[in-house]
C-alpha angles and dihedrals in degrees: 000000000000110000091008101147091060085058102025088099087064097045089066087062108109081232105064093025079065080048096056088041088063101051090043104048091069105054091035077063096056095043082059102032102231145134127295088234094069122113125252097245093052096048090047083047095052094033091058097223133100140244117293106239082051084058098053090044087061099051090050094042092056084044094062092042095053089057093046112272110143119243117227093230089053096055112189093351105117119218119250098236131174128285101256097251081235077063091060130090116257118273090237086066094050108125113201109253119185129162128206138230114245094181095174137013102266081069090047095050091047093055097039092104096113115114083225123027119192122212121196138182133159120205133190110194124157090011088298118114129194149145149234144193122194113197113203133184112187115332096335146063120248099176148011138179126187133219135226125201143178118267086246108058132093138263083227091052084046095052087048093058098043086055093043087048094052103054084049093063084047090060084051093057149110109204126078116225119042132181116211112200130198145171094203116103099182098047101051088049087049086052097048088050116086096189095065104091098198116149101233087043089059107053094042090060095048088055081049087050091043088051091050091054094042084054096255120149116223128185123177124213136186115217135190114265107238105001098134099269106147097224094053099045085058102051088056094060091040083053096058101041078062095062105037101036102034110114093167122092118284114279084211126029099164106143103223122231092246096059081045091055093049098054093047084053093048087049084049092050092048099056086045087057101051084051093052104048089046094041116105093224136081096043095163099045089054082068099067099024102032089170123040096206080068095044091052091061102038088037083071089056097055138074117218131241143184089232101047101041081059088060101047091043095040093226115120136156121293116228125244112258094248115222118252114287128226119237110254122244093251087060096049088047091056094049094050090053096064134240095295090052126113110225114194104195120218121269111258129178119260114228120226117267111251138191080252093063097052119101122245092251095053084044084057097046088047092051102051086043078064111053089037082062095049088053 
């Protein structure tokens, strides 16, 4: 959909919605399998996918809230967008920031030679999300701080503040060498790449810029999660004491862009189902997926099938007319011997029943017996 968002207001016009139908029509036929005969709605239905001008509403819609337009289903929650590149700092002042593996506890103890050494962790149980750092010096902690944040937001948003948070504590110390240790993959790797322009990056590599210029040594470690490192262990369940126990207002509200895309989706879902219960098509398909918000979730689970889209869409093949057929010789024989006659016809071989000989209605039966058991 690319640009969508400088064309999406056409796409809402009867004119080019019929358009899009069109195009659309052919290729939702051949996701499904089915005839050409079959009705938009119910390929769209079969095929698992949505109209086309939704789709493009989407695509713009996820284009303005990126940039900071508001959605109307977020209310006040503002988006968490990208830093504008011109917000960065320049690439001439890029310091080169790498983490290592320490994938079992020889490596940790190895690398275990920082006067303070961070441990972070978020966590997100029961819909709350929160996070947690642990500061230790030797074999003991000597502080912790907790993190709230919204419902909606993410264990990976959660990992990232614990981590910006952290480098900030760093810029406020007085010792000289720090280990920052944490479990998340994703979001270290989000921190060393410059070219990643989330928020909460950002500002963590411009603490680790500010350190380098007080003097401080940093140096950055992935751990395993629950593998028994005491530091570790206790930021998670500092972690997840911030989330369930928190009462304040969140430390981070951010709405994150995938929350963002799935209630524009569900937005999408409701208005093509609307369509599709007032719509005069798909009849028959009606009968088995009375409300499309429900098809678009059991369609994934299926396979389909030339066989059992027929019997979804209720178009199948019609039969040739067959010739006229000769009497055998075993009728005619009967009818020449007269009513009080015993005719024993000849022995002939049964064919094995098969899906092609059933009726429509036992088709149908079969068919409901089916979706009832995958419920």
């Amino acid at each position: 959909m690319y640009a969508a968002a400088a064309w999406a207001p056409a796409a809402e016009k009867i004119g080019v919605r019929k358009l899009l139908d069109s195009v659309q029509r052919g290729f939702a036929q051949k996701l499904c399998k089915s005839y050409r005969t079959v009705s938009l709605h119910s390929a769209l239905t079969l095929a698992g996918i949505l109209p086309l001008d939704l789709r493009i509403q989407e695509a713009a819609a996820l284009y303005e809230t990126k940039r900071g337009s508001p959605l109307p289903e977020l209310g006040d929650r503002e988006t968490e967008s990208r830093v504008g590149f011109a917000e960065t700092p320049h690439p001439a002042l890029h310091m080169d920031i790498r983490f290592e593996r320490l994938e079992d506890q020889s490596l940790v103890d190895r690398h275990n030679v920082q006067e303070v050494r961070i441990f972070t962790d978020g966590s997100k149980i029961e819909g709350k999300v929160g996070a947690a750092l642990s500061v230790w010096k030797g074999e003991s902690e000597i502080r912790n701080q907790k993190f709230s944040l919204s419902a909606y937001c993410t264990v990976y948003q959660a990992e990232l503040l614990a981590i910006c948070k952290a480098t900030g504590g760093i810029l406020k110390g007085r010792e000289k060498s720090y280990g920052l240790y944490s479990d998340s993959m994703a979001a270290l790797e989000t921190v060393v790449n410059h070219s990643s322009l989330h928020p909460l990056a950002v500002e963590s590599r411009e603490n680790l810029r500010k350190a380098l210029i007080q003097g401080k040594d940093v140096s950055l470690f992935w751990i395993k999660a629950h593998a028994g490192l005491l530091g570790n262990e206790r930021a998670d369940d500092l972690a997840k004491e911030a989330a369930l126990a928190s009462r304040k207002k969140p430390d981070y509200d951010r709405c994150p862009v995938s929350f963002a895309k799935r209630t524009i989706r569900y937005r999408s879902i409701m208005e093509w189902s609307d369509r599709y219960k007032n719509g005069e098509t798909a009849a028959t398909t009606k009968l088995f997926f009375p409300d499309a918000v429900d098809a678009y979730r059991l369609v994934k689970k299926l396979k389909p099938t030339g066989l059992l889209t027929q019997i979804l869409t209720g178009h199948v093949p019609v039969p040739p007319l067959s010739p006229p057929t000769t009497p055998s010789p075993a009728t005619l024989r009967s009818q020449s011997l007269g009513a009080g006659a015993v005719c024993v016809p000849p022995r002939s071989r049964c064919a094995p029943l098969k899906a092609s000989h059933l009726t429509y209605n036992n088709k149908l039966l079969l068919t409901k017996l089916y979706f009832v058991h995958l419920k």
